[in-house]
DRENSEDREN-767357 format. One record per atom (N, C-alpha, C): x, y, z. Coordinates in steps of 0.001 Angstrom, whole numbers, plus 524288, in hexadecimal, padded with zeros to 5 digits. Example, Ala and Ser with C-alpha at 12.3 -4.5 7.8 and 13.67 -1.06 7.14 Angstrom:
// DRENSEDREN-767357
833867E9C681E78;8300C7EE6C81E78;833907F31C81E78;832327F73681BA8;835667FBDC81BE4;832648001E81EBE;
This chain:
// DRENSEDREN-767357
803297FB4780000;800008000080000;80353804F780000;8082E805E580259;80B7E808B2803E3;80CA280A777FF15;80F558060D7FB7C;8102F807DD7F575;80DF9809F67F2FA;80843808F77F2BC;8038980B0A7EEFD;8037F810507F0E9;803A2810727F37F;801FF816BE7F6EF;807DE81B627F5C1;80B958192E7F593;810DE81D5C7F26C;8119381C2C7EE54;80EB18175B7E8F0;80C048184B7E3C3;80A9781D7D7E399;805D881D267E6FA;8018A821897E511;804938269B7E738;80628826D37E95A;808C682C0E7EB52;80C6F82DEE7E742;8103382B067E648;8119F82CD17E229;810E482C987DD53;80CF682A547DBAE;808E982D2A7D696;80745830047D758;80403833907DDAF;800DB837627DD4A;8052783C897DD9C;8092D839607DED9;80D7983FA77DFC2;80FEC840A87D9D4;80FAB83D147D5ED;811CB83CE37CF17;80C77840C37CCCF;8085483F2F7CFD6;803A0840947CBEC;80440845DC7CE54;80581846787D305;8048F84D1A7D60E;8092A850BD7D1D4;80CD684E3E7D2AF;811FE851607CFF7;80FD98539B7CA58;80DA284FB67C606;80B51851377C0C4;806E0855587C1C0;8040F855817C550;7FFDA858FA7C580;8024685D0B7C5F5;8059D860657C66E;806E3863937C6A6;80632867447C282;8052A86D197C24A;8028486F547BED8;808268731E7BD21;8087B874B17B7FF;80CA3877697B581;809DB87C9F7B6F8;8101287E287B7E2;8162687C757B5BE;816B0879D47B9AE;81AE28742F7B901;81D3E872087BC00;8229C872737BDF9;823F4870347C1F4;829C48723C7C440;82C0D86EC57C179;8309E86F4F7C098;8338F86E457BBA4;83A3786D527C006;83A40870F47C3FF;83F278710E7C867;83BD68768D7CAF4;83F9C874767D159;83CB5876937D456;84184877AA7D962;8444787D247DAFB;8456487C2D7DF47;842AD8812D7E2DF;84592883777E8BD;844AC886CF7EA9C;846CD88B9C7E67A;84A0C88C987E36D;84BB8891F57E223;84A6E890DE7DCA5;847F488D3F7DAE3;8453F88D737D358;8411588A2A7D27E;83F0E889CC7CE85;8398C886C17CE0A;839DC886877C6D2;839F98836D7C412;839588832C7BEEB;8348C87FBC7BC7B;83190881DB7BA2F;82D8687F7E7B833;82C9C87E667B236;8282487C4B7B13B;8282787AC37ABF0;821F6879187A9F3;81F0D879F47A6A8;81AAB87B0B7A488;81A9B878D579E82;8167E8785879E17;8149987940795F2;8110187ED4795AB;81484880F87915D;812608864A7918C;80C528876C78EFB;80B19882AA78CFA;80521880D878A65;802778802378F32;803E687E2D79468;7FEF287E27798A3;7FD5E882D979910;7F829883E8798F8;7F3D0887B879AA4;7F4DA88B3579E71;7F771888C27A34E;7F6DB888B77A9B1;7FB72888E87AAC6;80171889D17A805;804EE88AFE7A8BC;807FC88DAE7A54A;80D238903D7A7C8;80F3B894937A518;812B28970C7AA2F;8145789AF37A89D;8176489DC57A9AB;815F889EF97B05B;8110D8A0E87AF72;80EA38A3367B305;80D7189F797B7B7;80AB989AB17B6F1;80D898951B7B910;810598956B7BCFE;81506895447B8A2;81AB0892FF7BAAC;81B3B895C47BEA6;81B0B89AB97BD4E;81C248A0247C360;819E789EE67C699;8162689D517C637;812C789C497CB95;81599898877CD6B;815ED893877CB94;817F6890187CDF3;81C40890737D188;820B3893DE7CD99;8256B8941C7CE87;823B3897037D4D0;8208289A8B7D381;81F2189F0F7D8D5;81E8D89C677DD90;819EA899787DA96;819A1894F27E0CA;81E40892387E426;8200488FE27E049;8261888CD37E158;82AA2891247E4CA;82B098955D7E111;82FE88992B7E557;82CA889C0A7EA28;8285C89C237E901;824C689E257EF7E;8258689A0E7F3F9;82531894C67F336;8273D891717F6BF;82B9A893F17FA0E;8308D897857F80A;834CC8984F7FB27;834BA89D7E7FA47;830B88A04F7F99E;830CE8A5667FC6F;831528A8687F66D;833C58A6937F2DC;835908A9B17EFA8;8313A8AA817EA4B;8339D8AB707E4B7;831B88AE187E1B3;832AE8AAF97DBE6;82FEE8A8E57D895;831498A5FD7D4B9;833618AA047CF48;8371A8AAAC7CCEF;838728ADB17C8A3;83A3E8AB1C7C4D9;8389B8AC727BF94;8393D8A6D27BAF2;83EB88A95C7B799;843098A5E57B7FF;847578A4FA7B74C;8481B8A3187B11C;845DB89F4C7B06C;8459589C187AC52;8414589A497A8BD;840BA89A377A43B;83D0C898067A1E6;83E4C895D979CB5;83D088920179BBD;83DD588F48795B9;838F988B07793CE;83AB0887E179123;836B88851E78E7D;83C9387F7E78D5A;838A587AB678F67;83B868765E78D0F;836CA8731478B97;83945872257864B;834978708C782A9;82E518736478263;82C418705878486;824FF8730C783C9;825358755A789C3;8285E874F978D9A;82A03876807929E;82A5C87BCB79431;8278587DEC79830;828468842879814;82BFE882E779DFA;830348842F79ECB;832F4884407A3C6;833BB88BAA7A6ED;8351F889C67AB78;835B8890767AE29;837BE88F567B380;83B918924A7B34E;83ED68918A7BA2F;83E6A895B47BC7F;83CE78958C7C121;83B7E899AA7C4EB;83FB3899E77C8F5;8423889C857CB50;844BC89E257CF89;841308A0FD7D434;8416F89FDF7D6E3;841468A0BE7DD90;843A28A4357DF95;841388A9187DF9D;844EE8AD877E106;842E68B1B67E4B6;
């Protein structure tokens, strides 16, 4: 029974991780946050990402500012600093 029961746990923690709504974290520490999107979703973008990033450097007090941005392949990427 023991087994069945950390099966399901870790399927429900694989299925939790995919639910996750874009942009997704892509790398993640205390002083940066880099994300990544399809610039065809509806519900993400730029504007997104900031937030996210915002959320992420508010954790430690600070301020998210976008450093970086490119495109790999159909990929919209963007690195934020913590400042």
């Amino acid at each position: 029974m023991p087994a069945r029961m950390s099966a399901a746990f870790v399927l429900l923690a694989l299925l939790a991780g995919c639910a996750d709504a874009p942009p997704w974290v892509q790398s993640a520490s205390a002083d940066q946050i880099a994300l990544r999107w399809y610039p065809g979703d509806v519900d993400t973008g730029q504007a997104a990402a900031q937030a996210k990033a915002g959320a992420h450097c508010a954790l430690a007090g600070r301020q998210a500012v976008l450093v970086a941005t490119g495109m790999s392949g159909s990929v919209q990427l963007a690195t934020y600093e913590c400042q």
